[in-house]
N, C-alpha and C positions, 0 to 999 in steps of 0.2 A: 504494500500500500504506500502512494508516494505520503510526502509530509505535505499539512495544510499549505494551501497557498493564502496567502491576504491581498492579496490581488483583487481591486473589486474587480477586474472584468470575468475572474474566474469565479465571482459568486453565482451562485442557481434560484431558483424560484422554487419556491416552497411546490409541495403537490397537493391537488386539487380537495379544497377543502365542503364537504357536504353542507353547505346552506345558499339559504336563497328558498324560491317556488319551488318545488320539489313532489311528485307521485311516484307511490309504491309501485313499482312494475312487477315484484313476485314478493313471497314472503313463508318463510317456511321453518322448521321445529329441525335441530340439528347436530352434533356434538359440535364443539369450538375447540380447536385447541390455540393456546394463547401460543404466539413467538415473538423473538426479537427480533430488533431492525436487523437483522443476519440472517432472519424466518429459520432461527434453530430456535427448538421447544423451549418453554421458557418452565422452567422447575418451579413445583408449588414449594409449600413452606413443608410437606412431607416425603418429601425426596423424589417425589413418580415426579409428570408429567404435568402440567398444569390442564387442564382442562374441565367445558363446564355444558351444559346441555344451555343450545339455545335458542332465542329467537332472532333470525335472519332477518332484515328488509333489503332490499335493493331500492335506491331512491335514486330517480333520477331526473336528473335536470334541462332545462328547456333545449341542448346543444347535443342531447343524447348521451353524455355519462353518465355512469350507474355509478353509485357508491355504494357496497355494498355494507351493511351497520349491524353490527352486533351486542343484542340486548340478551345479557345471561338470563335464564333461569334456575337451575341449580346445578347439583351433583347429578354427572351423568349414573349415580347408584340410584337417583329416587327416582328419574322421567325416564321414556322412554318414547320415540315419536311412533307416530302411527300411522298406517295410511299415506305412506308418502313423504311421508314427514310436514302433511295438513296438519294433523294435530298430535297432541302429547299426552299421553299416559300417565299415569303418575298424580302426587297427593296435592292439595290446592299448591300456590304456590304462597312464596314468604313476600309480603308488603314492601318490604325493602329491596326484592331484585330488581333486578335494571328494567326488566322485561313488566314488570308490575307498577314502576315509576314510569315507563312510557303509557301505559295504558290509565292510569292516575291523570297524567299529563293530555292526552286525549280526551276525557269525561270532563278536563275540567277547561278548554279551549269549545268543547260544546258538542264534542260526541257523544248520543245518548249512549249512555251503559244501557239499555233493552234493546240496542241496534246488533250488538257484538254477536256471532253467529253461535246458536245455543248449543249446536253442536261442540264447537270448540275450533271448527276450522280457520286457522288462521290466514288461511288468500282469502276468505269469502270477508273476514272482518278487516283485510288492508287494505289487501289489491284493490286501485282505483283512486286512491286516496290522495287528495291535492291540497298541500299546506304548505303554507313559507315555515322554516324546519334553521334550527338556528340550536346551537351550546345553549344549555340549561333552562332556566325559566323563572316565571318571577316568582315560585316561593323556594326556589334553591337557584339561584342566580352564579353561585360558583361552579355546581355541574356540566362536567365535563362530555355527557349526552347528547346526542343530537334530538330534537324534541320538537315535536310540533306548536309552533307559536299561534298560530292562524290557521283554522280549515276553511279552504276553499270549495272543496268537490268529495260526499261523500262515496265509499265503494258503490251504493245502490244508487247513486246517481245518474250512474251507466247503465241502468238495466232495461230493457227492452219494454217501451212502452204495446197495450196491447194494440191492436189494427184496428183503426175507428171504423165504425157501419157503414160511414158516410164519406163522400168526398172532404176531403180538409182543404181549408182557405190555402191560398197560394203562397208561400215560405217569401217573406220579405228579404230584398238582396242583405246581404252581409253591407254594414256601414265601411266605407272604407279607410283603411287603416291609419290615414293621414289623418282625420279624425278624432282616432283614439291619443293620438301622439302628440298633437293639439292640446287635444285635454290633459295628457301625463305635462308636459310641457307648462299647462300653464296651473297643474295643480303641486308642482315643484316650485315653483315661483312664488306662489300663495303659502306655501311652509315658510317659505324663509321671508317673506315679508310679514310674515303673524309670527316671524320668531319661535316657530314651532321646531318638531324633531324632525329635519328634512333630513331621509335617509333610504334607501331602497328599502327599506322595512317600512318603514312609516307608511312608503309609495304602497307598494303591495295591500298594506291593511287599507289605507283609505281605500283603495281602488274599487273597492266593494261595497261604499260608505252609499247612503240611501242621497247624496245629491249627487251622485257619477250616473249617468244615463245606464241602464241596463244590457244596450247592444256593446258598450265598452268595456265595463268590466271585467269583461278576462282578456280583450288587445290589448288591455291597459298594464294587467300581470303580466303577459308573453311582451311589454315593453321595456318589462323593467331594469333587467339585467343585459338590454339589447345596446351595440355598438351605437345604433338605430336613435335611440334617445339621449345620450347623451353628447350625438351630433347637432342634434336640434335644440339640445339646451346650451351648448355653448354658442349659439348666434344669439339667446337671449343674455349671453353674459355670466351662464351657470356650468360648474365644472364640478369634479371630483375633485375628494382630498386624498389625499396620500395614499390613505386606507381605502378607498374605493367601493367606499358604504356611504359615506356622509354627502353630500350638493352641500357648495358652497360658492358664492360670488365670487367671479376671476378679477 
């Protein structure tokens, strides 16, 4: 291995970190076993293997990466998955695991707990799921987690309406996009002149707020993280900071 350089041109960019708008693409029950940045096994505190039964997401983001996110649920001695590894066997689980803080963390951003499939299947109660998804949350703000801040699109939100009896009214065109971008554009403007938290999170949560027109509201999310707008907000004089979360006047 050569020795560090300090060279800034030989520094690198961090890898890709899981937040932002984000939908579960798969989600499944599975043994984890932990490694180091080396992906050699990382030894528990009793001399085996470290590893732990768990709960998988794939999240992925509007550009097509998945991140795939692991929320433990216990000793692979007490679960066992089932079916595919849809669901898991084994005794409830304990309040504290990662996998029971994510699901805590869901019910109280506005998932009904009587929506969760009573089976136990975990695609049927992820898969579909559309939230800006961000480290911890506000009653453990240190949490090192990824967690749903915001739901936008529940799993059943995609389910297949039935076939009306009837001919149905004619589907109005899709508004077009230069519209929504307008409106992102001038609803970033409106943050930072009310002195608010203008921020791609802030963006995201208003976008959904009952004075954003309803044909906008999700161009206005698929804007937020886009090249797209923050071309359009620097001719009104609004740029990113540093961090590339924050709008701030140039």
């Amino acid at each position: 291995m050569a020795p560090l350089s300090f060279n800034l041109g030989d520094q690198t960019e961090g890898g890709d970190f899981p937040r932002g708008n984000l939908v579960v693409t798969a989600a499944r029950f599975d043994l984890y076993e932990y490694k180091d940045k080396e992906g050699k096994p990382v030894k528990s505190q009793f001399g085996g293997d470290a590893k732990t039964m768990a709960a998988i997401l794939d999240l992925q983001n509007e550009e097509g990466t998945v991140f795939p996110q692991v929320y433990s649920v216990g000793s692979p001695d007490r679960f066992q998955p089932g079916n595919g590894g849809s669901t898991l066997d084994g005794p409830s689980i304990n309040k504290r695991c990662n996998f029971a803080k994510l699901i805590q963390e869901m019910v109280r951003v506005g998932y009904p707990d009587d929506r969760f499939d009573k089976g136990g299947d975990i695609s049927k109660s992820f898969v579909g799921l559309s939230a800006y998804w961000d480290q911890g949350s506000e009653t453990d703000k240190d949490s090192r987690l990824i967690l749903p801040q915001e739901i936008f699109k529940y799993p059943w939100d995609s389910e297949t309406a039935p076939a009306a009896t009837s001919a149905a009214a004619p589907t109005a065109p899709a508004p077009a996009n230069g519209d929504a971008l307008a409106t992102a554009v001038k609803m970033v403007n409106g943050m930072l002149s009310n002195g608010g938290d203008a921020t791609r999170k802030a963006l995201s949560m208003a976008a959904f707020g009952d004075d954003v027109p309803d044909e906008h509201k999700q161009a206005i999310m698929n804007l937020v993280f886009s090249t797209e707008l923050v071309d359009a907000l620097s001719e009104s004089g609004v740029t990113l900071d540093p961090s590339g979360e924050r709008f701030v006047r140039s």
